[in-house]
C-alpha positions in Angstrom: -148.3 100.5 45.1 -146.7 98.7 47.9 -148.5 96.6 50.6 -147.3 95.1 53.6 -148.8 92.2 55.0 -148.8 91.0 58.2 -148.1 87.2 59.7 -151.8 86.8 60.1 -153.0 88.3 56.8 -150.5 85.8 54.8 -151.9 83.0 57.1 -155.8 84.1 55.8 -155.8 81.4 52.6 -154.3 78.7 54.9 -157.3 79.4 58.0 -160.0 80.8 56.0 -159.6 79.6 52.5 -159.8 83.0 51.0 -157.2 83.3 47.7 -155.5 87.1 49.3 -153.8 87.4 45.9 -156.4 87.6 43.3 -158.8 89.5 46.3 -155.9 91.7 46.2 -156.7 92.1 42.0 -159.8 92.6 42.6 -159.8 95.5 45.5 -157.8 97.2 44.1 -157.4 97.1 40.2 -153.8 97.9 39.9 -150.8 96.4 40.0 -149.1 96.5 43.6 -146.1 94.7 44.8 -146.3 92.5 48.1 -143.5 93.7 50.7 -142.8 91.3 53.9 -140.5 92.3 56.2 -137.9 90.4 57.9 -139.8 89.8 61.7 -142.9 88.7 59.8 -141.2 86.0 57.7 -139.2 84.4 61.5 -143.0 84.5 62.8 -144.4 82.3 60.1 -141.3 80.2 60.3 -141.5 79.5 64.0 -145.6 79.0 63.7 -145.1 76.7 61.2 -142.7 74.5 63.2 -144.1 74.9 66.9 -148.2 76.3 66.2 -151.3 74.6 66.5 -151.4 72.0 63.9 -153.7 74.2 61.6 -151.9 77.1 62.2 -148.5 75.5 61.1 -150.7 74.6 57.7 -151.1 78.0 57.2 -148.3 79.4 58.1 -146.5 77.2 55.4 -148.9 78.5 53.0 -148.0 81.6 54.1 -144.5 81.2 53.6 -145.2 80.1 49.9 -147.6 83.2 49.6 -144.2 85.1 50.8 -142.1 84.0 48.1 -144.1 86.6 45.6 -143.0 89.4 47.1 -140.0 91.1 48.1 -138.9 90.5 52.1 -137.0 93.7 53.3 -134.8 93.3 56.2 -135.7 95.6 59.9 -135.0 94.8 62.9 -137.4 94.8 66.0 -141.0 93.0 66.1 -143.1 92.5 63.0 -145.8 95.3 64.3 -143.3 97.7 65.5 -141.3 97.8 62.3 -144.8 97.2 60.5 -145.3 100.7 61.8 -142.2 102.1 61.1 -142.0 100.9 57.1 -146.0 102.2 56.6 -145.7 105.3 58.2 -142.4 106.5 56.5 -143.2 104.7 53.0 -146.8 105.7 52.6 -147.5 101.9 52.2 -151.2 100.1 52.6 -150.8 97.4 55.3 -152.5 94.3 55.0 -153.4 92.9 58.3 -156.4 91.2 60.8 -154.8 92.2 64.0 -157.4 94.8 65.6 -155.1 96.3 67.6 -152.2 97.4 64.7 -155.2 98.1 62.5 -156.3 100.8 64.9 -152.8 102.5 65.7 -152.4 102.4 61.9 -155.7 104.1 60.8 -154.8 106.9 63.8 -151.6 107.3 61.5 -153.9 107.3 58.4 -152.5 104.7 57.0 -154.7 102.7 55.0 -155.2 98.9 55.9 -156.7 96.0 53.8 -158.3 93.3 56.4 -160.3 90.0 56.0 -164.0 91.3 56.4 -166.3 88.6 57.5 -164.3 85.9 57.0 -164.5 85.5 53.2 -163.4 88.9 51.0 -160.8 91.7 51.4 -161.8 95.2 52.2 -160.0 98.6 52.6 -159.8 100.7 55.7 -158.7 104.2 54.1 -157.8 105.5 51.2 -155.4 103.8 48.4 
């Protein structure tokens, strides 16, 4: 199983202290393999040089978080080509962003968000 996460979902540990990867174990109780894509990683790269100090914390925590899955090049911004990838794939998308979590549940594709501030849940079905 492949998810995609989104800049803000790899920033979750950094700004909310909550370990994505063994939440991720936990959820859902198989093995899955983390997929970032190219516009996600130059977001967390430019956060972490020009954000808010605790958002460039987190975004270099989520730039470590990156480097256990596979970043896949695409062009365009992160949502766009988040959309893209999910839609054609069949992938889960791991995200906080209400808005992409919307237009991705109207595609049915299911998304894994930060539910009051301290667990993972699932928006669909894996």
């Amino acid at each position: 199983m492949q998810i995609i996460a989104d800049t803000n979902f790899l920033m979750i540990p950094g700004m909310f202290g909550v370990d994505v990867v063994s939440e991720l174990e936990k959820l859902l109780g198989r093995r899955y393999k983390l997929v970032i894509l190219s516009p996600v990683m130059r977001e967390l790269e430019q956060i972490s040089e020009k954000g808010k100090p605790e958002e460039r914390v987190a975004a270099r925590i989520g730039l470590m978080l990156a480097k256990r899955g596979s970043v896949i090049k695409a062009k365009g911004g992160a949502d766009e080509s988040i959309l893209n990838l999910a839609t054609n794939k069949q992938c889960a998308v791991g995200t906080t962003d209400a808005a992409l979590r919307k237009e991705l549940r109207r595609r049915g594709v299911p998304v894994i968000y930060l539910r009051q501030k301290s667990h993972l849940a699932v928006d669909g079905w894996i």
